[in-house]
C-alpha positions in Angstrom: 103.4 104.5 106.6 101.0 101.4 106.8 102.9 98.1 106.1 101.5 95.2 104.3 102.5 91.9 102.5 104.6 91.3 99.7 103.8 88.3 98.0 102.6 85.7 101.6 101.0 86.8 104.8 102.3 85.8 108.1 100.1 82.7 108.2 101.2 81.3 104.5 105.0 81.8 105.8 104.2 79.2 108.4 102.0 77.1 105.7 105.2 77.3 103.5 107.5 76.3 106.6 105.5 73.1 107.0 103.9 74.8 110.3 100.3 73.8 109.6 100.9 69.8 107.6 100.9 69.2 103.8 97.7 70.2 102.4 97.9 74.0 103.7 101.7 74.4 102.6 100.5 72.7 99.0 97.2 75.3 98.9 99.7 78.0 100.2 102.5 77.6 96.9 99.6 77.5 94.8 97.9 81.0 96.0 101.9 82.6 95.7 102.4 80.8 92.8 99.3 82.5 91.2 100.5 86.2 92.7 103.2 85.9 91.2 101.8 84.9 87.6 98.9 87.0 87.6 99.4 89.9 89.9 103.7 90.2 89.8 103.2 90.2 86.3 100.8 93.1 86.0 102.8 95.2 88.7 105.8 94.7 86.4 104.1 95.5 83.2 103.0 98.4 84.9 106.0 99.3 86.2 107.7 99.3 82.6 105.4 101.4 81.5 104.9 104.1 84.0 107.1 103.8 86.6 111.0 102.1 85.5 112.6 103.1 88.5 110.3 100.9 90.8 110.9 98.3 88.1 115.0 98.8 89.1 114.5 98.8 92.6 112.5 95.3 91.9 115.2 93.8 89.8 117.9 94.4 92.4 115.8 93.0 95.2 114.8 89.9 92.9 118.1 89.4 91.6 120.5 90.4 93.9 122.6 87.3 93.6 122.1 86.9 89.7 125.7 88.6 89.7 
């Protein structure tokens, strides 16, 4: 099975680390910051709708220390 990002590729880890100075950890939270609000949020309508189980398995990733 062919593995690919969740929300950052390798090279936005190090931008959000610091790895690569300011500007590309600042242009880095703003690309996740938009997966999340655009694309998470789609997945997650989605996955209300057709598919709740996935939606589960989310929520206890997500919020696993949300006791």
């Amino acid at each position: 099975m062919a593995t690919g990002r969740a929300l950052t590729t390798e090279a936005e880890r190090e931008y959000l680390r610091g790895e690569h100075g300011d500007q590309r950890m600042y242009e880095a939270r703003s690309r996740v910051k938009s997966r999340i609000n655009e694309q998470l949020a789609g997945d997650v309508e989605l996955f209300e709708n057709e598919a709740p189980e996935l939606l589960e398995e989310l929520r206890q990733v997500v919020c696993e220390d949300q006791g």
